[in-house]
C-alpha positions as CSV (number, residue, x, y, z in Angstrom):
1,X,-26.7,-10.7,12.4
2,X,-27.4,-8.4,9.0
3,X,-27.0,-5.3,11.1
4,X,-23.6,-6.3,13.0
5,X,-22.0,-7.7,9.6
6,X,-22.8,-4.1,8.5
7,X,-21.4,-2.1,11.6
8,X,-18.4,-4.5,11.3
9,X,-18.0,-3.6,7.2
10,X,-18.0,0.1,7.8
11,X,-15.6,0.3,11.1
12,X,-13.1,-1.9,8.8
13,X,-13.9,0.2,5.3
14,X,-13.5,3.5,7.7
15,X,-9.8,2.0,8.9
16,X,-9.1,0.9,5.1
17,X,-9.7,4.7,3.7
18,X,-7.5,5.9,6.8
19,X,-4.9,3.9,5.7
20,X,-5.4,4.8,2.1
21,X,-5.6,8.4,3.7
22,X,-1.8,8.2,5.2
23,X,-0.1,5.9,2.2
24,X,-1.5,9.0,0.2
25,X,0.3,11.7,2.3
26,X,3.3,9.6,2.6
27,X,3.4,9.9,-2.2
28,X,2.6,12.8,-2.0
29,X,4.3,15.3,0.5
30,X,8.0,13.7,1.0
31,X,10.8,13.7,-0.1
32,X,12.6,10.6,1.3
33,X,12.3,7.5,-0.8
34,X,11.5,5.3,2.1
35,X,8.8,7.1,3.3
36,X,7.4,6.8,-0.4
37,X,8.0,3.0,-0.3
38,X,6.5,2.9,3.3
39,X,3.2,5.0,1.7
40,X,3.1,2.8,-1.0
41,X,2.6,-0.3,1.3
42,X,0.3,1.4,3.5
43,X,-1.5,1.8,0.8
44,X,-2.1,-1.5,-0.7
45,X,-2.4,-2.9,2.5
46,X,-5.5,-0.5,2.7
47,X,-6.7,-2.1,-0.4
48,X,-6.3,-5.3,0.7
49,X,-8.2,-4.5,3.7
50,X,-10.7,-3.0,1.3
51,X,-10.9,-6.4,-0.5
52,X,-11.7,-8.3,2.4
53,X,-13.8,-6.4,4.1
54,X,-16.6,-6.7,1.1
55,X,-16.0,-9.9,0.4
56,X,-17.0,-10.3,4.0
57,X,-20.5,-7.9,3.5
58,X,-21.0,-9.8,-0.2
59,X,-20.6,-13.4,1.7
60,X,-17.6,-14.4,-0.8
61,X,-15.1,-14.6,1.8
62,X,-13.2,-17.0,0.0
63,X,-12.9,-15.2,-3.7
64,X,-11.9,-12.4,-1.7
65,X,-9.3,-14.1,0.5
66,X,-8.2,-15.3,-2.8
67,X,-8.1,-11.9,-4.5
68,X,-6.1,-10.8,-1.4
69,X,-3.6,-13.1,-1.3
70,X,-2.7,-12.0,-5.3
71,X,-2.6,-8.8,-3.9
72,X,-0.4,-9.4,-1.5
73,X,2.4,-11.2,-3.5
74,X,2.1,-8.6,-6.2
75,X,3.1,-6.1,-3.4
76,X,5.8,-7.9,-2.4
77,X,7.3,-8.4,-5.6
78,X,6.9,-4.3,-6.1
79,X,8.4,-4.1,-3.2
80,X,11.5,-5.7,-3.4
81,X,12.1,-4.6,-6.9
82,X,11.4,-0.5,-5.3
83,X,13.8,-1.1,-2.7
84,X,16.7,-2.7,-4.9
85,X,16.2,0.6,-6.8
86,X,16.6,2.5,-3.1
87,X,19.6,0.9,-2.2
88,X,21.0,1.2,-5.6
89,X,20.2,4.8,-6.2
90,X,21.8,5.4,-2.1
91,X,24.7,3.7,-3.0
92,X,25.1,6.1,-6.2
93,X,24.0,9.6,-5.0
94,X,24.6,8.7,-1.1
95,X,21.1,10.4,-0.3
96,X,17.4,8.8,-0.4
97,X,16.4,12.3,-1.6
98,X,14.1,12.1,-4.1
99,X,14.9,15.5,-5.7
100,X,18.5,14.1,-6.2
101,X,16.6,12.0,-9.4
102,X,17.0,14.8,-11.6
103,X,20.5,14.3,-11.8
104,X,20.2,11.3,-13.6
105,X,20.6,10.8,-17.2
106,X,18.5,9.1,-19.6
């Protein structure tokens, strides 16, 4: 049972770093301000994935369910305040173009 719980840790830690991986790529290498927001969920769903997955290994499934669930309405409170500032900034600049930021004062 030890040995399965283990396999099953590292298949869903490998797929949690993959997704940390791609929300990564999607910061760092684009310009367009929905990709960034789309990054930025991939990657705390990867966390969340992360949290899970050793609560799992550790045997505290449900401080770790808990810990998930926190992290999952703090990403969807950053996530409705990041894409209020999209639609705003689209509806200024018509463009999602991050280097169209510059532009603005203050």
């Amino acid at each position: 049972m030890i040995v399965e719980q283990t396999q099953f840790f590292w298949l869903i830690l490998a797929f949690s770093v993959l997704l940390l991986f791609t929300g990564y790529y999607c910061l760092l290498l684009t310009y367009n301000m929905v990709r960034v927001l789309i990054g930025l969920d991939l990657l705390m769903k990867g966390v969340t994935l992360a949290i899970i997955a050793a609560g799992y290994l550790s045997g505290q499934l449900a401080l770790a369910q808990g810990m998930a669930i926190t992290v999952i309405v703090l990403e969807v409170v950053v996530m409705i305040v990041a894409a209020g500032v999209v639609v705003g900034f689209h509806r200024q600049f018509d463009s999602v173009n991050v280097k169209n930021t510059r532009s603005l004062k203050g």
